[in-house]
MIZA-823836 format. One line per field, with one value per atom (N, C-alpha, C, CB): residue number from 1; atom name; x, y, z. Coordinates in steps of 0.02 Angstrom, whole numbers, always signed. Glycine has a CB too. Layout:
BEGIN
nr <- [NUM,...]
atom <- [CA,...]
X <- [X,...]
Y <- [Y,...]
Z <- [Z,...]
This chain:
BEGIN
nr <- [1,1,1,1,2,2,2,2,3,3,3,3,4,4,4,4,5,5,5,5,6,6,6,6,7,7,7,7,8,8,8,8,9,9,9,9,10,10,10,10,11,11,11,11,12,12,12,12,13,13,13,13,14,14,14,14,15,15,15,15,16,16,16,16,17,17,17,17,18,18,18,18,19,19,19,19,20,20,20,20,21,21,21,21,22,22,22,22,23,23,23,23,24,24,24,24,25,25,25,25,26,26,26,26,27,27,27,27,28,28,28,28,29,29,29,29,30,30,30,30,31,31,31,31,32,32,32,32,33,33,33,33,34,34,34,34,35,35,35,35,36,36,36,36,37,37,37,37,38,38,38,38,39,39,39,39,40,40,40,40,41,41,41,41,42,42,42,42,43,43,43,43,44,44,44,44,45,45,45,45,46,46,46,46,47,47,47,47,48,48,48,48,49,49,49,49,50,50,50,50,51,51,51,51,52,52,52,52,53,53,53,53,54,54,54,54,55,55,55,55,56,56,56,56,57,57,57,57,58,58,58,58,59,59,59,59,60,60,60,60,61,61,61,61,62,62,62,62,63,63,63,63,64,64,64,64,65,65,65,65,66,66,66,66,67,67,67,67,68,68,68,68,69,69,69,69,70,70,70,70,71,71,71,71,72,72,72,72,73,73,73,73,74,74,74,74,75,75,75,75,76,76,76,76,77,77,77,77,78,78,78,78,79,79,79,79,80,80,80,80,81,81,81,81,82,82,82,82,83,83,83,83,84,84,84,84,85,85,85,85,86,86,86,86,87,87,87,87,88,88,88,88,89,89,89,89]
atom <- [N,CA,C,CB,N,CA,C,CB,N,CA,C,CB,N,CA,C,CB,N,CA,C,CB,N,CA,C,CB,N,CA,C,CB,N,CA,C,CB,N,CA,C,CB,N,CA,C,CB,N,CA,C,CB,N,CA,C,CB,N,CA,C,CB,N,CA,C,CB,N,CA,C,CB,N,CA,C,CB,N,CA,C,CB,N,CA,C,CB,N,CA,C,CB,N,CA,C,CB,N,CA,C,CB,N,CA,C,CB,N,CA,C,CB,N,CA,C,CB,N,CA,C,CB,N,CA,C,CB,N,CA,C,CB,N,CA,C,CB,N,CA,C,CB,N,CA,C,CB,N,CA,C,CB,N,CA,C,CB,N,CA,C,CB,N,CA,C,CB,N,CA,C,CB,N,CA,C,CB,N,CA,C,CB,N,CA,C,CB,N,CA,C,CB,N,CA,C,CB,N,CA,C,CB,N,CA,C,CB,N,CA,C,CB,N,CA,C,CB,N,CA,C,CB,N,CA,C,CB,N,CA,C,CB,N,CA,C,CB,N,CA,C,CB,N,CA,C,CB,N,CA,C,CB,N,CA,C,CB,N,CA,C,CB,N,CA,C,CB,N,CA,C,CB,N,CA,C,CB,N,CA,C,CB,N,CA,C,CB,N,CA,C,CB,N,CA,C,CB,N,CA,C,CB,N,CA,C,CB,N,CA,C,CB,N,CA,C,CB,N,CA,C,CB,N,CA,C,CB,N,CA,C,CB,N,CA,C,CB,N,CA,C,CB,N,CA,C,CB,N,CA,C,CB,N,CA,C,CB,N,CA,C,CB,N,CA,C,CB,N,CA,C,CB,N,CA,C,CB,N,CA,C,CB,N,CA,C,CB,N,CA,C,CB,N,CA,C,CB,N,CA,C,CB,N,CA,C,CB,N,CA,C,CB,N,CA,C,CB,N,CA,C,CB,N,CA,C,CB,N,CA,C,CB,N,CA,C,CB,N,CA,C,CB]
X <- [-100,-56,-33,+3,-91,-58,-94,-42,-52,-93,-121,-43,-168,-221,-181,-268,-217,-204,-165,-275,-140,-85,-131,-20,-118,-183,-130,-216,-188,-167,-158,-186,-185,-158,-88,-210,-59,-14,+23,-46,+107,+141,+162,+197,+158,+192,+247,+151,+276,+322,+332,+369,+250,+235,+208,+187,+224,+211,+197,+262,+274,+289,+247,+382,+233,+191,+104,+220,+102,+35,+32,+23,+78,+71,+82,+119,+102,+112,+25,+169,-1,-68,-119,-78,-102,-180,-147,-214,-108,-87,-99,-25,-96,-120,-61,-166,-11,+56,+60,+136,+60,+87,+148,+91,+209,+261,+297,+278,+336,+344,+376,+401,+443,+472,+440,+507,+380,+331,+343,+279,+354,+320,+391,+320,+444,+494,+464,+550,+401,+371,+354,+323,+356,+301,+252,+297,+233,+137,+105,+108,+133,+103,+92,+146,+129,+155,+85,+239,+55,-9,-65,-55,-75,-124,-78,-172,-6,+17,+14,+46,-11,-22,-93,-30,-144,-214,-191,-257,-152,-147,-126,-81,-76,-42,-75,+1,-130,-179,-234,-204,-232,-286,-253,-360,-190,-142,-155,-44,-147,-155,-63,-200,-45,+39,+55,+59,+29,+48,+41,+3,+14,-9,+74,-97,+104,+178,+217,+202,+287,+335,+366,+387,+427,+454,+505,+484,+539,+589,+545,+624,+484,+449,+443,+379,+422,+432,+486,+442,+553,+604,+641,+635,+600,+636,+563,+660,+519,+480,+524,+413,+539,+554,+632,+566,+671,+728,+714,+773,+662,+654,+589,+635,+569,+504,+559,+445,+585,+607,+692,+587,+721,+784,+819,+785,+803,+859,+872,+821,+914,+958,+909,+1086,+853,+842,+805,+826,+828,+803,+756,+877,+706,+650,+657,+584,+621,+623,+559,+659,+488,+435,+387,+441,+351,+311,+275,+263,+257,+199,+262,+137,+321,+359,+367,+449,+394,+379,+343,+375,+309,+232,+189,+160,+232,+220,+277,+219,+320,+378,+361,+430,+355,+328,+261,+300,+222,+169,+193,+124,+242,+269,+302,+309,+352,+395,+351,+443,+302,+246,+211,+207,+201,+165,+209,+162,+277,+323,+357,+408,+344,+390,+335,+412,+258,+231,+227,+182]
Y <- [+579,+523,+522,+524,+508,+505,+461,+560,+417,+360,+412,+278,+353,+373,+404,+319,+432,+486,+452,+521,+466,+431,+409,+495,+348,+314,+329,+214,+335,+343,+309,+370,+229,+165,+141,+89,+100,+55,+56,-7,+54,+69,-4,+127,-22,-97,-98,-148,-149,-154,-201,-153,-233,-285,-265,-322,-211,-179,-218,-146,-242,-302,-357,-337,-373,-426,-427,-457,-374,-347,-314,-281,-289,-272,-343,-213,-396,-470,-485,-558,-498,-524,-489,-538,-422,-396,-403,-290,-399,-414,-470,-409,-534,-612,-645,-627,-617,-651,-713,-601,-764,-824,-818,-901,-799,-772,-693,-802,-690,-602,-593,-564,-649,-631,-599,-691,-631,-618,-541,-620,-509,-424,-421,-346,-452,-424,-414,-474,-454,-464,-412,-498,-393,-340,-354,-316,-415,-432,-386,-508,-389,-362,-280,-386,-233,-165,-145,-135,-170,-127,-104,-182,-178,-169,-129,-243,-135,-86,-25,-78,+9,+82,+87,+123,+55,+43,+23,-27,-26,-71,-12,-139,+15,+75,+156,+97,+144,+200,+214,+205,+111,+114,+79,+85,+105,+92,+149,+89,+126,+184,+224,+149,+254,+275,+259,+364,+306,+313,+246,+370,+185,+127,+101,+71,+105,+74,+126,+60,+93,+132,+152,+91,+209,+239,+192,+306,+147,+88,+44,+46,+21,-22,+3,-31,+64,+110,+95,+183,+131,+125,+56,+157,+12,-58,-88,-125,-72,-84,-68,-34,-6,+45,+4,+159,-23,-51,-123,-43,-163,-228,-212,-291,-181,-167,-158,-91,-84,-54,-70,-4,-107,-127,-63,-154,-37,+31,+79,+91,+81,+99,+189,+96,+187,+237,+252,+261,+310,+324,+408,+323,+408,+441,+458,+404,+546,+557,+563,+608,+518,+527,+462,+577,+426,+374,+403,+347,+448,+465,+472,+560,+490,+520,+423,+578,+414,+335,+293,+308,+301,+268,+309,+269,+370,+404,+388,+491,+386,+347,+287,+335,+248,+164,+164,+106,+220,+224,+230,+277,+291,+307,+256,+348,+229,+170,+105,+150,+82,+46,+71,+38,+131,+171,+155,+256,+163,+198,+107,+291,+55,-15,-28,-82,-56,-88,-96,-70]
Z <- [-561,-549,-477,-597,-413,-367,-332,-341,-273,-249,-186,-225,-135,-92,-47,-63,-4,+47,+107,+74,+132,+195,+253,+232,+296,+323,+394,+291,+454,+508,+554,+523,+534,+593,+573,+594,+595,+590,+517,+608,+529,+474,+463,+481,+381,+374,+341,+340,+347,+294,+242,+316,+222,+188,+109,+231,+99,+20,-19,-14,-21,-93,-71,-107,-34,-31,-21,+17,-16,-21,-110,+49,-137,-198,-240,-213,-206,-258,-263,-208,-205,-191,-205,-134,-217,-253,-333,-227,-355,-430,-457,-443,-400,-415,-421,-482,-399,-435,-389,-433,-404,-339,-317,-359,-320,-313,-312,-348,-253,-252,-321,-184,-327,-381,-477,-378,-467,-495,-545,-439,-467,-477,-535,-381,-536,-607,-670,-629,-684,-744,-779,-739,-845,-864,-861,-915,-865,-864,-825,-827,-782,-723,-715,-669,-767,-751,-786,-785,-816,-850,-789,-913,-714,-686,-612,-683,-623,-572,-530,-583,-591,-582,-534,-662,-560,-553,-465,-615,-466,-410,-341,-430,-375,-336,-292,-392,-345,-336,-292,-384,-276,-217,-174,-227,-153,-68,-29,-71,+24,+65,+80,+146,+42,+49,+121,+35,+170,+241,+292,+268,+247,+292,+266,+268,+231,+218,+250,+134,+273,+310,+240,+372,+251,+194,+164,+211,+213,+193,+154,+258,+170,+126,+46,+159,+42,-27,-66,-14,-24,-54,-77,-20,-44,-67,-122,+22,-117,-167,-254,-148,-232,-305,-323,-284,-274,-288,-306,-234,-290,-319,-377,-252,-394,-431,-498,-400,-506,-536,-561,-507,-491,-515,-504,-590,-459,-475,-407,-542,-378,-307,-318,-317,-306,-281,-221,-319,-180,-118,-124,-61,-84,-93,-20,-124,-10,+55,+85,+68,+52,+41,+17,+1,+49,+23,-37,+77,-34,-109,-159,-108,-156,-207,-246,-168,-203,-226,-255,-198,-199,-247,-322,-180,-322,-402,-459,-396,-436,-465,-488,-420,-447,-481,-531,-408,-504,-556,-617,-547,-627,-680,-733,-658,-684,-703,-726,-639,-717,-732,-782,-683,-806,-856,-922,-834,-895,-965,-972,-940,-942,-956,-1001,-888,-973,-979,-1079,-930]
């Protein structure tokens, strides 16, 4: 249960919106849905962690998940949401 290896160009901070558009959602708000938490994990697994900044993570997991948590680690995150996507869906 862990996403891809940390990428060495350019850090974004467009997660959520890169995680709306490979999910298909036409809307970010979208990502609240459960529909969506089955192909999440899948979705999550082929990011590159290190191409997102760590603020992008942490605000992923706070609008994804709904829940004020802070991570000192992009992968810890992006295993978290896997999780949290595993256990809603």
């Amino acid at each position: 249960m862990s996403c891809s290896s940390p990428c060495p160009d350019a850090v974004s901070d467009r997660l959520l919106d890169d995680l709306a558009a490979q999910l298909g959602c036409y809307a970010l708000s979208e990502l609240h849905q459960r529909q969506w938490y089955r192909r999440l994990p899948q979705v999550l697994e082929g990011i590159e962690v290190g191409a997102y900044s760590l603020r992008a993570w942490n605000d992923a997991v706070s609008y994804i998940a709904d829940r004020r948590l802070t991570f000192d680690a992009p992968q810890d995150a992006c295993d978290f949401l896997i999780s949290f996507a595993e256990k809603e869906r």
